[in-house]
TILUM-760768 format. One record per residue (C-alpha): residue number from 1; residue in three letters; x, y, z. Coordinates in nm, 2 decimals, m for minus. Layout:
BEGIN
[atom NUM; "ala"; [X; Y; Z]]
...
END
This chain:
BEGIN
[atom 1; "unk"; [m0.76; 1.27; 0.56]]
[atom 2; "unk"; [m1.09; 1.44; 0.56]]
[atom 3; "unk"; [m1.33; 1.35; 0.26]]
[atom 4; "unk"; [m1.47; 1.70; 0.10]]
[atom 5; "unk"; [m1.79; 1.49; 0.01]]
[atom 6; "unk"; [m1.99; 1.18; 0.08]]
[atom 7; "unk"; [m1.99; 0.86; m0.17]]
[atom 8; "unk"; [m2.20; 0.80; m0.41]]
[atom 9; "unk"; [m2.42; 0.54; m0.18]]
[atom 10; "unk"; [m2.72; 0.54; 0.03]]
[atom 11; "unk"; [m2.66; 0.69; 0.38]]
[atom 12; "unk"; [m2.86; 0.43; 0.53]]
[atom 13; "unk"; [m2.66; 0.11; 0.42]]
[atom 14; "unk"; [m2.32; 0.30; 0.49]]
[atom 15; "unk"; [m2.49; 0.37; 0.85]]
[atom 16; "unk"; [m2.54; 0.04; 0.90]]
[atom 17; "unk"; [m2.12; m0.05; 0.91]]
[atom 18; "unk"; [m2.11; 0.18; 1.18]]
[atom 19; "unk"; [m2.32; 0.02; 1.43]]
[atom 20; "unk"; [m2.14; m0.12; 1.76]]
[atom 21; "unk"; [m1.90; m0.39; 1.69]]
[atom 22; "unk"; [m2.16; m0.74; 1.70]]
[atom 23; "unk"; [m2.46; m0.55; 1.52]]
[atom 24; "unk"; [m2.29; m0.37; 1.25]]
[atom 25; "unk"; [m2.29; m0.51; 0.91]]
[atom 26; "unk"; [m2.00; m0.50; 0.57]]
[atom 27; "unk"; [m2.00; m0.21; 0.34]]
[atom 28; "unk"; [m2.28; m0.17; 0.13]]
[atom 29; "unk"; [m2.30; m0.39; m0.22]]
[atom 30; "unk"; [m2.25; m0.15; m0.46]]
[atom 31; "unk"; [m1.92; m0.02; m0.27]]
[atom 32; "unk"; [m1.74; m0.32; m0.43]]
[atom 33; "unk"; [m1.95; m0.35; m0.79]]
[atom 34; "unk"; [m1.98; 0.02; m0.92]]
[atom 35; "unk"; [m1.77; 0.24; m1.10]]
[atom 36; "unk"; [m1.87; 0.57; m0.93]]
[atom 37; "unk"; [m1.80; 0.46; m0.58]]
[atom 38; "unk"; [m1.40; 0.41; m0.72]]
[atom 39; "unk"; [m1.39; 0.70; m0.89]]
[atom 40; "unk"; [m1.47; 0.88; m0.56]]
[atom 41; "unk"; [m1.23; 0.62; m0.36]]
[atom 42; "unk"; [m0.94; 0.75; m0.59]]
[atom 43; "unk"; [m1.01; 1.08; m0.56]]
[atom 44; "unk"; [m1.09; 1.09; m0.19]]
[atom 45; "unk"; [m0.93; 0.74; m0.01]]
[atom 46; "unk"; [m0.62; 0.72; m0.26]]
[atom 47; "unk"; [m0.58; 1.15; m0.28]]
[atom 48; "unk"; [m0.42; 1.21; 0.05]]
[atom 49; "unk"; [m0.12; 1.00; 0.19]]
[atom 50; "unk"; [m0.13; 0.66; m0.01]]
[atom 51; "unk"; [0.23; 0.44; m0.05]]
[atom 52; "unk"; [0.36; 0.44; m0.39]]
[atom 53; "unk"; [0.69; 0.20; m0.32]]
[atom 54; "unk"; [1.01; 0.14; m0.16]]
[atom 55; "unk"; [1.29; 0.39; m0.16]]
[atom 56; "unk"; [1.49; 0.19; m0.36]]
[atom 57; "unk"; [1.25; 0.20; m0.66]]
[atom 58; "unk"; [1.41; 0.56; m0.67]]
[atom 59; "unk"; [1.78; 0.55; m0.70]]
[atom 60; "unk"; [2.01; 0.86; m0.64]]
[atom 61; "unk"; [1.95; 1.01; m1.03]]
[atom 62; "unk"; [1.70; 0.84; m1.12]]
[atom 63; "unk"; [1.32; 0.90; m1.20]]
[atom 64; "unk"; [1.00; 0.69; m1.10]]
[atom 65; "unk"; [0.65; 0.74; m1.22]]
[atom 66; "unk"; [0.33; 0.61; m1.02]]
[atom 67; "unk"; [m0.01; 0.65; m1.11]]
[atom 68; "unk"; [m0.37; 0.60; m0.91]]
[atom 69; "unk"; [m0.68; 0.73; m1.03]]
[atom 70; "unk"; [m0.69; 0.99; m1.23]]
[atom 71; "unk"; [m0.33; 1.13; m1.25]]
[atom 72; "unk"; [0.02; 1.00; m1.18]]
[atom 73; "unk"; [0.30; 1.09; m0.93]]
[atom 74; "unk"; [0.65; 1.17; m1.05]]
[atom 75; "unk"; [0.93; 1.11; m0.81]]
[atom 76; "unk"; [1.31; 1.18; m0.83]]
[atom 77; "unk"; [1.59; 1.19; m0.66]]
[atom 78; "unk"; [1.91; 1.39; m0.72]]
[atom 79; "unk"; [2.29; 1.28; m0.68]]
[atom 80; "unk"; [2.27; 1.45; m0.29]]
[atom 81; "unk"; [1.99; 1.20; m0.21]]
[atom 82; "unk"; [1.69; 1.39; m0.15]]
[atom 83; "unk"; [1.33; 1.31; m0.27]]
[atom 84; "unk"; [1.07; 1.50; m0.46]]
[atom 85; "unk"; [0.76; 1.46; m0.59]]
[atom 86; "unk"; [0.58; 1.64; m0.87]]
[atom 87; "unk"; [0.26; 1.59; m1.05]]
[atom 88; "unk"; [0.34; 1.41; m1.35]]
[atom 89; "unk"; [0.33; 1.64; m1.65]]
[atom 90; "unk"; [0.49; 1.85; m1.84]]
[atom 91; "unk"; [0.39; 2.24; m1.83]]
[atom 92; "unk"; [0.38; 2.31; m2.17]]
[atom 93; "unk"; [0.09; 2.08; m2.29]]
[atom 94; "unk"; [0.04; 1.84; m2.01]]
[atom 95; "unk"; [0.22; 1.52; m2.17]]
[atom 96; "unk"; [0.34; 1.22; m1.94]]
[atom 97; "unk"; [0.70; 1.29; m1.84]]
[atom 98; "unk"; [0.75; 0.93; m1.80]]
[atom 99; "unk"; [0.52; 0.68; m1.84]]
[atom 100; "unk"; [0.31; 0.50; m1.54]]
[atom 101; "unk"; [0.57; 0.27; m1.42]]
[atom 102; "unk"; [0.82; 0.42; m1.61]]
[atom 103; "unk"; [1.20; 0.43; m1.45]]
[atom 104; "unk"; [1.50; 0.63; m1.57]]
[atom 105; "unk"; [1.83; 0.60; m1.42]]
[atom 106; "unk"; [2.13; 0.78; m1.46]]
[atom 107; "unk"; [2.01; 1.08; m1.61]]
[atom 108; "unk"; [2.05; 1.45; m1.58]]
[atom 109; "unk"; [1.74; 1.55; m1.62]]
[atom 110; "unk"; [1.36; 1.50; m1.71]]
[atom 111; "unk"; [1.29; 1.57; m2.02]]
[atom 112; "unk"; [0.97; 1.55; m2.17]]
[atom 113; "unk"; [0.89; 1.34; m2.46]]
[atom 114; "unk"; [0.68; 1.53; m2.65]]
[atom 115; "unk"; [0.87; 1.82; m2.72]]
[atom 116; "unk"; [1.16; 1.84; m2.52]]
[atom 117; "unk"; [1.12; 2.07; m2.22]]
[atom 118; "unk"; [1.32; 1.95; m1.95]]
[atom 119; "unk"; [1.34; 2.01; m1.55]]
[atom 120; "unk"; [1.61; 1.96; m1.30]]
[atom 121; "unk"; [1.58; 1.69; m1.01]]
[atom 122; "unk"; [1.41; 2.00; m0.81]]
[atom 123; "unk"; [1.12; 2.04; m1.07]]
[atom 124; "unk"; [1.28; 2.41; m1.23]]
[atom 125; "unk"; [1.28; 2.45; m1.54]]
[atom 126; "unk"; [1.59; 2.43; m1.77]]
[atom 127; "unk"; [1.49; 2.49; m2.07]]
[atom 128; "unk"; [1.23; 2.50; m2.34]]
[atom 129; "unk"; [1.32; 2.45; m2.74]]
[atom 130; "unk"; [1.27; 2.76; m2.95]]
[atom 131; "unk"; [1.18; 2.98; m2.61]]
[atom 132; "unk"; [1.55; 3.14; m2.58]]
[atom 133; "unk"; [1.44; 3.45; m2.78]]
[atom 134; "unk"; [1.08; 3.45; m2.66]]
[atom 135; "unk"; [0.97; 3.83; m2.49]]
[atom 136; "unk"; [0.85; 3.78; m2.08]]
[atom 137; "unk"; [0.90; 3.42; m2.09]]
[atom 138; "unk"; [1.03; 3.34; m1.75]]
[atom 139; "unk"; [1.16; 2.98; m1.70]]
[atom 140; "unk"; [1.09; 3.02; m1.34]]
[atom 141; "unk"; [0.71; 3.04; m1.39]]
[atom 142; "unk"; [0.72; 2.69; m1.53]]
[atom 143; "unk"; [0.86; 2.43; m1.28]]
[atom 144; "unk"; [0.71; 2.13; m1.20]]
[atom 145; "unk"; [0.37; 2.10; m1.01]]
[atom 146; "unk"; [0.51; 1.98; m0.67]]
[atom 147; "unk"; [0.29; 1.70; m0.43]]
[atom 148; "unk"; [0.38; 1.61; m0.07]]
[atom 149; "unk"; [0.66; 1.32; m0.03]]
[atom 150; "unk"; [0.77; 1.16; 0.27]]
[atom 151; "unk"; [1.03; 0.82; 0.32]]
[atom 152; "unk"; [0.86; 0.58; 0.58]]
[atom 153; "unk"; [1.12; 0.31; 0.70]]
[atom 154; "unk"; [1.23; 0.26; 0.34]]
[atom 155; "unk"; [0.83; 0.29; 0.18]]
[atom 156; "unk"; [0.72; 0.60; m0.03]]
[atom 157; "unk"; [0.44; 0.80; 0.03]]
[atom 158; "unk"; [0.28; 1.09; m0.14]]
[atom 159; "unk"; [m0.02; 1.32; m0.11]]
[atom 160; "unk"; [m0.14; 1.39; m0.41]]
[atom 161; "unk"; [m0.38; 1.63; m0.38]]
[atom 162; "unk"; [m0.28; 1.82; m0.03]]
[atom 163; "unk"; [m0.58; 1.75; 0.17]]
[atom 164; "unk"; [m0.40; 1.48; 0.36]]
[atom 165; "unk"; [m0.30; 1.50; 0.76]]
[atom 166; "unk"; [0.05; 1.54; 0.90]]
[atom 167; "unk"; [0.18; 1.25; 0.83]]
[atom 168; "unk"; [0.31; 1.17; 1.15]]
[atom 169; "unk"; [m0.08; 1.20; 1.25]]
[atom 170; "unk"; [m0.14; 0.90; 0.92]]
[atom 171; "unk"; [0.10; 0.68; 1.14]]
[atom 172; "unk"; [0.03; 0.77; 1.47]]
[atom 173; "unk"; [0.15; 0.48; 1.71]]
[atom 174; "unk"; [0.26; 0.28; 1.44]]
[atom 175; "unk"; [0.58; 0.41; 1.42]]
[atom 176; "unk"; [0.67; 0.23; 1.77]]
[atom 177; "unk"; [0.58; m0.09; 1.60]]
[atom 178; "unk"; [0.76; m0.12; 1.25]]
[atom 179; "unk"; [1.07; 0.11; 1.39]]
[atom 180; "unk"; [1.23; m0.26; 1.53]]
[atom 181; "unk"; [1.25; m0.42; 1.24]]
[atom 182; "unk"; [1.49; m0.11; 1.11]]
[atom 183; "unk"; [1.29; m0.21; 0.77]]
[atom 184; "unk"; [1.49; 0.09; 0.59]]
[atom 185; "unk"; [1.78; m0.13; 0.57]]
[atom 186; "unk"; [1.64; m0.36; 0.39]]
[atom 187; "unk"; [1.73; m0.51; 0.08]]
[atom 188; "unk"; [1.44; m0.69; m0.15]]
[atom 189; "unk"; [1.56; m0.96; m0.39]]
[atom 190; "unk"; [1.21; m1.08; m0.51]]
[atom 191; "unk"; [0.82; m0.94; m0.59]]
[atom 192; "unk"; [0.61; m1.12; m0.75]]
[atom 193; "unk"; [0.28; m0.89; m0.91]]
[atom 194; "unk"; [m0.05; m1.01; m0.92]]
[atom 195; "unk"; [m0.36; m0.93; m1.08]]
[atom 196; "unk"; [m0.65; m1.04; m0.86]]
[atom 197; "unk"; [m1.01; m1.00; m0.97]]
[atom 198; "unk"; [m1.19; m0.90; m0.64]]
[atom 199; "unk"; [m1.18; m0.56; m0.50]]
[atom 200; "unk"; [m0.93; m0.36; m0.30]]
[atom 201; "unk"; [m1.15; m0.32; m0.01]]
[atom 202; "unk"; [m1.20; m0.72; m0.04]]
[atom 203; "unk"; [m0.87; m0.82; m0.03]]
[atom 204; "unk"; [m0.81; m0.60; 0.28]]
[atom 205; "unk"; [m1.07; m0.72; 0.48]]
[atom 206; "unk"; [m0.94; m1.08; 0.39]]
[atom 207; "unk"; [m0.61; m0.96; 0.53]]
[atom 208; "unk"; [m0.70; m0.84; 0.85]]
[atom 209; "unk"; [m0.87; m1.19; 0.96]]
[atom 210; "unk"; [m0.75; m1.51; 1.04]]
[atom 211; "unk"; [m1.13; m1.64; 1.05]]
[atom 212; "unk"; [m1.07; m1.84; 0.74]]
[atom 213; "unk"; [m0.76; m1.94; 0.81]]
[atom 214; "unk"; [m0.88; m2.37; 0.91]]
[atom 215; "unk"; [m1.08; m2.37; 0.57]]
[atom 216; "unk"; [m0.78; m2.24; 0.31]]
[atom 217; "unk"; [m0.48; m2.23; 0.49]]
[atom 218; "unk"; [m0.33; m2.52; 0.61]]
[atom 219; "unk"; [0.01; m2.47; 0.56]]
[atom 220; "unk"; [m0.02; m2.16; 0.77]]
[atom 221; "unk"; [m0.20; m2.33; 1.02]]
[atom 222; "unk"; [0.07; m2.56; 1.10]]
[atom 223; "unk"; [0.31; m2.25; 1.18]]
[atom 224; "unk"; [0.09; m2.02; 1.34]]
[atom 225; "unk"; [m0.22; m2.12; 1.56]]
[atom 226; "unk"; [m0.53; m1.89; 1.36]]
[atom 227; "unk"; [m0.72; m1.79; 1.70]]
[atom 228; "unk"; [m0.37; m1.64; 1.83]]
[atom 229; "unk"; [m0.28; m1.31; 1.84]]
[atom 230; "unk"; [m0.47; m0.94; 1.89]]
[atom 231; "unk"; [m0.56; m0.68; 1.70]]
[atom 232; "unk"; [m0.44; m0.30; 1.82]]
[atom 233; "unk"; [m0.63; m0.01; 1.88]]
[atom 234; "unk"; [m0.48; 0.20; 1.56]]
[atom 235; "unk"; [m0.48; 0.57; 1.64]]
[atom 236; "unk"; [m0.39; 0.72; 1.29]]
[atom 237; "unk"; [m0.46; 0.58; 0.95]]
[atom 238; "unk"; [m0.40; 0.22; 1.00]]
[atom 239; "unk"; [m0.54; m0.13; 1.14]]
[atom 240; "unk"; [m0.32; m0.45; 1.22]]
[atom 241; "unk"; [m0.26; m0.70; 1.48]]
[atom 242; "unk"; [m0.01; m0.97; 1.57]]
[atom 243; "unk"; [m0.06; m1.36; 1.55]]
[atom 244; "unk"; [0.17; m1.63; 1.70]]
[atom 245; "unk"; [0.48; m1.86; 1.60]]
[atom 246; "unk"; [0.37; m2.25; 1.71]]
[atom 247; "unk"; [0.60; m2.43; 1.91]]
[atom 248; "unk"; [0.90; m2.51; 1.74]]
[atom 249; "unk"; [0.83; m2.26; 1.41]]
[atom 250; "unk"; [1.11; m1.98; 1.36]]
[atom 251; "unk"; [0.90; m1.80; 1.09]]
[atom 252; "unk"; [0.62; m1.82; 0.86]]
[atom 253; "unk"; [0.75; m2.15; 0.58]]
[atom 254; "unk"; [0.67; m2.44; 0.50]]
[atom 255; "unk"; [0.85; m2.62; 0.74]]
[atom 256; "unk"; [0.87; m2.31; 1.02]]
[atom 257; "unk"; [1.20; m2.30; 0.97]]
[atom 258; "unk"; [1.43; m1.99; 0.87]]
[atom 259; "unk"; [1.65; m1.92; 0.58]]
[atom 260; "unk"; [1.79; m1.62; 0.77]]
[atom 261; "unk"; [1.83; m1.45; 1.03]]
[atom 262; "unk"; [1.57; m1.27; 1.31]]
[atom 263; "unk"; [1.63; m0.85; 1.31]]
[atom 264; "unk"; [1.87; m0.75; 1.56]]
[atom 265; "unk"; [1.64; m0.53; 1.73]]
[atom 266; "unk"; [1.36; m0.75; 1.77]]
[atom 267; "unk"; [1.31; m0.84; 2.17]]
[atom 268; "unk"; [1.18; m1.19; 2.23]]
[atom 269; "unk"; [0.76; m1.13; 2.20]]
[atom 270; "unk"; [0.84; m0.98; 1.87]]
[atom 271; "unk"; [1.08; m1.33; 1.78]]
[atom 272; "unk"; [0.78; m1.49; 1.88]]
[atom 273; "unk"; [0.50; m1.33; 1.66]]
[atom 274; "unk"; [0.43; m1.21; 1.30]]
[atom 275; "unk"; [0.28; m0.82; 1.29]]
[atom 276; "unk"; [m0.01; m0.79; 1.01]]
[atom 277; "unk"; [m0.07; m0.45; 0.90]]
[atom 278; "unk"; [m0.29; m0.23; 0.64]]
[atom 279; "unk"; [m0.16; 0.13; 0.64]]
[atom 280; "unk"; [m0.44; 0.29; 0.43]]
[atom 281; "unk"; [m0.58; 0.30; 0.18]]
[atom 282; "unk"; [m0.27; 0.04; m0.02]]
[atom 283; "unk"; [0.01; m0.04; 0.22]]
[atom 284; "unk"; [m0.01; m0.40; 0.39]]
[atom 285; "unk"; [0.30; m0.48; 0.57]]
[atom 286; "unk"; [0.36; m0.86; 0.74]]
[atom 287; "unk"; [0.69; m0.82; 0.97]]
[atom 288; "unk"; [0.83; m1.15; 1.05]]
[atom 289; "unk"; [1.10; m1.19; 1.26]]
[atom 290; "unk"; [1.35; m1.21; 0.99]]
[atom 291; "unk"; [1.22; m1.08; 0.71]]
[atom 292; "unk"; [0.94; m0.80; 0.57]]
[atom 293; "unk"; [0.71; m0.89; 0.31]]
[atom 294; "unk"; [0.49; m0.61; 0.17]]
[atom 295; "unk"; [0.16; m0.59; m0.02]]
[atom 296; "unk"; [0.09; m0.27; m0.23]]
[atom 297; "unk"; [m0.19; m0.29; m0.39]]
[atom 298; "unk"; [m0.37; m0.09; m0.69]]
[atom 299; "unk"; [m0.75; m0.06; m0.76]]
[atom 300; "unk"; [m0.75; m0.13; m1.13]]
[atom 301; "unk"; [m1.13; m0.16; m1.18]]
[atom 302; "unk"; [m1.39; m0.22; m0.90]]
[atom 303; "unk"; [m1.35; m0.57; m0.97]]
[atom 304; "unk"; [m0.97; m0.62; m1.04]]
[atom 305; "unk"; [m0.66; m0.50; m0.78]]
[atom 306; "unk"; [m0.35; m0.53; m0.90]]
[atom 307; "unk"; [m0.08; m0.63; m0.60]]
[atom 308; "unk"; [0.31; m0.62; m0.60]]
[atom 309; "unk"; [0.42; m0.84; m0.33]]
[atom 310; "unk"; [0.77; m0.87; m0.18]]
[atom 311; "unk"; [1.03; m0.94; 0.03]]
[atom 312; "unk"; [1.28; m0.76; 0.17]]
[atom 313; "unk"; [1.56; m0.92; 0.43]]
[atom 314; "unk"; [1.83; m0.76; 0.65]]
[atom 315; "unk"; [2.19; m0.69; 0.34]]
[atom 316; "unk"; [2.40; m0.91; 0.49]]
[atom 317; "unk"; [2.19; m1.20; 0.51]]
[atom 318; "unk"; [2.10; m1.15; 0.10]]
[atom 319; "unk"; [2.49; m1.04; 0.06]]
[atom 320; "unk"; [2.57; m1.46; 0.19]]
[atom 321; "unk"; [2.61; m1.66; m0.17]]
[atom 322; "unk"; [2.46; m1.92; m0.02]]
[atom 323; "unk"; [2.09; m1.74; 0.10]]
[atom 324; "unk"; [1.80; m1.85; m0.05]]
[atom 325; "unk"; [1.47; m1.65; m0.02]]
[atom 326; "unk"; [1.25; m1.96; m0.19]]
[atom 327; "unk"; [1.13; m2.05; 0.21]]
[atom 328; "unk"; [0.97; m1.73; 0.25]]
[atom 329; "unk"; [0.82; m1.69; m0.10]]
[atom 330; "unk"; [0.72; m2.01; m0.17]]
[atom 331; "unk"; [0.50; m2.03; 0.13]]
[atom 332; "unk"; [0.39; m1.69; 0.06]]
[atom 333; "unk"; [0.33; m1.72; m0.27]]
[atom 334; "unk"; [0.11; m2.03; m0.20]]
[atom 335; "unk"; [m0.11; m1.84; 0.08]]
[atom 336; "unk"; [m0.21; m1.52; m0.15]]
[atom 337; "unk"; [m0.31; m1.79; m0.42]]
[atom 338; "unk"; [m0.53; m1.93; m0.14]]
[atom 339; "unk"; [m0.60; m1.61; m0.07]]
[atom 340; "unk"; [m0.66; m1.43; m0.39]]
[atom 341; "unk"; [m0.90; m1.74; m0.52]]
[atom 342; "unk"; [m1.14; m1.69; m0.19]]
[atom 343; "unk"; [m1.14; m1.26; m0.25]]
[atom 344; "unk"; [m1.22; m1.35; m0.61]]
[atom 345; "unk"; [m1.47; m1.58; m0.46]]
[atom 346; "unk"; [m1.64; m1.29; m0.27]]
[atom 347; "unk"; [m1.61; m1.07; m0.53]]
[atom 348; "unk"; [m1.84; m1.30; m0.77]]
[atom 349; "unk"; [m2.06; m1.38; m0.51]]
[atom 350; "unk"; [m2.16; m1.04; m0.48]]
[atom 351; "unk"; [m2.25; m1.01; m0.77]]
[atom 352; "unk"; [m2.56; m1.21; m0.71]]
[atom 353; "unk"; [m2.89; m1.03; m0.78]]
[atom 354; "unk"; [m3.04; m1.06; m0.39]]
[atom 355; "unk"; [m2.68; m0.99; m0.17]]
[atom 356; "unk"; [m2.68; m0.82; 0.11]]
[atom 357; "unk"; [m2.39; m0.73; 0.32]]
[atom 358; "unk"; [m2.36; m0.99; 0.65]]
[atom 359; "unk"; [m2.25; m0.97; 0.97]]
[atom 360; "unk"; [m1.89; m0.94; 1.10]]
[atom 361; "unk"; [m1.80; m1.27; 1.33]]
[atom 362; "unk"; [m1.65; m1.24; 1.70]]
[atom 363; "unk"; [m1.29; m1.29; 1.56]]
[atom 364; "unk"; [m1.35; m0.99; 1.29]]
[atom 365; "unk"; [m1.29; m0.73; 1.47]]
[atom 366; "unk"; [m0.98; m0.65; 1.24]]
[atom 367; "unk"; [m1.24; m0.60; 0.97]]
[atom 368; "unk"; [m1.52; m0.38; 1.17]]
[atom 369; "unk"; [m1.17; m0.15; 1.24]]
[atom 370; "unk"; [m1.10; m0.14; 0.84]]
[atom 371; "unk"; [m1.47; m0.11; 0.74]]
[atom 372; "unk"; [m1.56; 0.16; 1.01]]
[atom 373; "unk"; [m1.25; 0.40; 0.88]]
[atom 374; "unk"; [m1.40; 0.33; 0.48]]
[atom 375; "unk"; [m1.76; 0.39; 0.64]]
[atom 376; "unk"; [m1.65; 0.72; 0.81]]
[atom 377; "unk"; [m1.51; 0.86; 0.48]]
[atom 378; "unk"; [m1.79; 0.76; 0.29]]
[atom 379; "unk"; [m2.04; 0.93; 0.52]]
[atom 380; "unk"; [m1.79; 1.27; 0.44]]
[atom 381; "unk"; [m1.63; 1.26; 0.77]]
[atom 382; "unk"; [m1.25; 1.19; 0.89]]
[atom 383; "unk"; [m1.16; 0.89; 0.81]]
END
């Protein structure tokens, strides 16, 4: 995605996060405190290809709505399973079609509201009330504004506003990595939703380093070693990087054991390790060897992001009566409450009259990768 203009910050502290890896310094302060700089991450970060959910959020006749920033996405899909995306709003006076977060299922059509005007599944119009006499009014004039859609191993993703890549040039190489874990399959039986006052930007630089892992993680330490693992050179619009299983541990719980199964595609490194990644700007995806927990997350205010974790497992292992998903969750559940007091943490701490942004440690180079691609965009280059 290329950025049509810079932020609203000075050059010279956005400069300064894209110095060599060992002398570069975080984001500027004011990139996590003020209200301009997120109006201009909506419009710019969030405006090309962004995740708005699973594919299953979007049955076969059903409707979803999803809103970022300034306007909302509506998706749908027909009876023949196809997907399409359309700004949400009705052409006659611009009302919500549905509501942000809004689902319908088992319906015919979207109908608006407000006055009735109602689209197929393909965005054309059906019909208006009190138009069917109406001189030179052409239905076909007045279908659905349509945005760029694509299905990603069983996530969402629109581009709002067109000025996005190829998506295939978004994922680059990281479509060799999640394609394994056949993550499309999928079935999710739990998400949790948080509200976590801290910004975006903070909680993703948390997740791409296992720095503070021996100071509020314990229970993770115990299953995975925290200086294990290495991050990847990302070649699209995403960072990650994989940490080990200990000795003994099946998969990230309490106990390292496994309520499940491992994917049937998995070869034994990937049995052996748990991937981390941020597909930007909202996407963070933690494949474990038997099961996929997702973090989507939702700039609500530059000091609140609200996240919808969850996890998905492989059907037949959810199908068995006797599955439980509590060993998963419940240790997860426990880490992003770790994990979203420390961002909140940051977030207040900046907030301190004299901050300034530090330095990025030997074992950040996760978070130089994630605050180099914001830095880029911000200066009004690709990001």
């Amino acid at each position: 995605m290329v950025a049509v203009r810079p932020a609203p910050l000075d050059p010279a502290d956005v400069a300064l996060a894209l110095a060599p890896f060992g002398s570069s310094r975080m984001l500027p302060r004011a990139a996590y405190l003020e209200d301009a700089v997120l109006a201009w991450e909506r419009e710019q970060l969030f405006g090309g290809w962004m995740c708005v959910g699973r594919s299953d959020d979007i049955p076969e006749g059903g409707t979803y709505a999803r809103s970022v920033g300034e306007y909302g996405v509506l998706l749908t899909r027909a009876a023949g399973g196809e997907l399409h995306g359309f700004e949400n709003a009705c052409r006659h006076r611009g009302h919500e079609l549905l509501p942000c977060g809004g689902r319908a299922e088992d319906v015919k059509a979207v109908v608006c509201p407000y006055h009735a005007w109602s689209y197929r599944f393909d965005g054309s119009l059906i019909g208006a009330p009190g138009y069917r006499d109406v001189e030179h009014f052409d239905k076909s004039e007045f279908g659905l504004k349509a945005v760029a859609v694509r299905e990603w191993h069983g996530w969402v993703f629109v581009d709002r506003t067109g000025r996005g890549t190829a998506f295939e040039d978004h994922i680059g190489a990281l479509e060799g990595v999640v394609a394994p874990y056949d993550a499309a399959t999928l079935v999710t039986p739990v998400a949790h939703e948080y509200d976590v006052a801290a910004n975006w930007k903070v909680i993703v630089e948390n997740y791409q380093e296992c720095y503070h892992c021996p100071m509020i993680h314990p229970q993770l330490c115990r299953v995975s070693p925290p200086d294990s693992g290495e991050n990847l050179d990302p070649d699209g619009s995403w960072v990650g990087g994989w940490m080990d299983l200990r000795a003994g541990a099946e998969t990230m719980s309490l106990d390292g054991r496994s309520g499940g199964v491992a994917m049937a595609r998995l070869d034994e490194r990937e049995k052996r390790t748990v991937m981390y990644v941020a597909v930007l700007p909202n996407l963070l995806i933690s494949l474990h060897p038997d099961y996929v927990m997702t973090h989507l997350l939702t700039p609500i205010a530059p000091d609140r992001t609200r996240i919808r974790c969850s996890w998905a497992f492989p059907p037949e292992v959810v199908a068995d009566e006797r599955f439980d998903p509590a060993y998963a969750v419940d240790f997860w559940d426990l880490t992003n409450r770790q994990d979203w007091a420390a961002c909140e943490s940051v977030q207040r701490g900046m907030r301190t009259p004299h901050h300034e942004p530090g330095p990025l440690a030997p074992d950040e180079d996760g978070v130089y990768q994630f605050v180099r691609y914001v830095a880029q965009a911000y200066q009004g280059g690709a990001s």
